[in-house]
C-alpha positions as MATLAB code, in Angstrom:
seq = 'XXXXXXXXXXXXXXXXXXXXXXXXXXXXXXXXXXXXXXXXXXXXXXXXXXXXXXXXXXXXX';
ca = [
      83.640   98.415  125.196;
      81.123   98.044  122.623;
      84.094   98.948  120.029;
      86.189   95.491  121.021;
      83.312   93.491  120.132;
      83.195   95.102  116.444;
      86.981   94.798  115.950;
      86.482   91.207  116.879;
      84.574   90.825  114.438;
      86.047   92.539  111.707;
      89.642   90.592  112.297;
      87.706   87.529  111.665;
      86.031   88.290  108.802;
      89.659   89.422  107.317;
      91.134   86.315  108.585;
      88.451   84.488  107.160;
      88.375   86.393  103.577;
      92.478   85.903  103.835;
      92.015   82.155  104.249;
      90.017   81.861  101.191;
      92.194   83.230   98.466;
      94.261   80.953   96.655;
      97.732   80.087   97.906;
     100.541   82.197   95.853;
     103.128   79.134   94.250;
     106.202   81.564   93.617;
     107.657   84.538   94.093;
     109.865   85.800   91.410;
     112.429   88.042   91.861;
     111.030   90.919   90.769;
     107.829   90.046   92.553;
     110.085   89.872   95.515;
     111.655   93.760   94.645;
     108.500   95.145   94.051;
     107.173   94.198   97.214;
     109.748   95.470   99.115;
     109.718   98.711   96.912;
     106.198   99.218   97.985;
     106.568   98.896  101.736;
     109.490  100.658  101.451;
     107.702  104.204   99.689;
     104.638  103.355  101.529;
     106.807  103.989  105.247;
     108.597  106.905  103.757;
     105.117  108.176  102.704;
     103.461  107.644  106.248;
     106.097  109.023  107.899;
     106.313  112.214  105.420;
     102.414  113.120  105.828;
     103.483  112.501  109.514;
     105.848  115.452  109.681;
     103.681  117.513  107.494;
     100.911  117.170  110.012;
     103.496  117.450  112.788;
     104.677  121.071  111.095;
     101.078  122.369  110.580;
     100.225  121.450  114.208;
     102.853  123.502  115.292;
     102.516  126.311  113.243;
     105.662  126.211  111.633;
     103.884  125.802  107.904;
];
């Protein structure tokens, strides 16, 4: 229980930290690509060392 009282705390000083950077004015376009670029590889990659760990669990590696 002691854990919920330290995640607490740790979202708000994220949220906090968050709420003190500087607004972004504009997005360009390529901004906007390489964004979604980098959530895109960053899923594949989660879900890759996913399977890995899956396999080696298993035995099958």
């Amino acid at each position: 229980m002691a854990f919920l009282g330290n995640a607490s705390e740790l979202f708000l000083v994220l949220l906090s930290l968050v709420i003190m950077l500087p607004v972004v004015e504009a997005l360009d376009t390529g901004d906007a690509v390489a964004l979604l670029l980098g959530v895109v590889l960053t899923i594949i990659g989660f879900c890759a060392c996913l399977g890995l760990y899956a396999r080696k669990r298993n035995g099958q590696l």
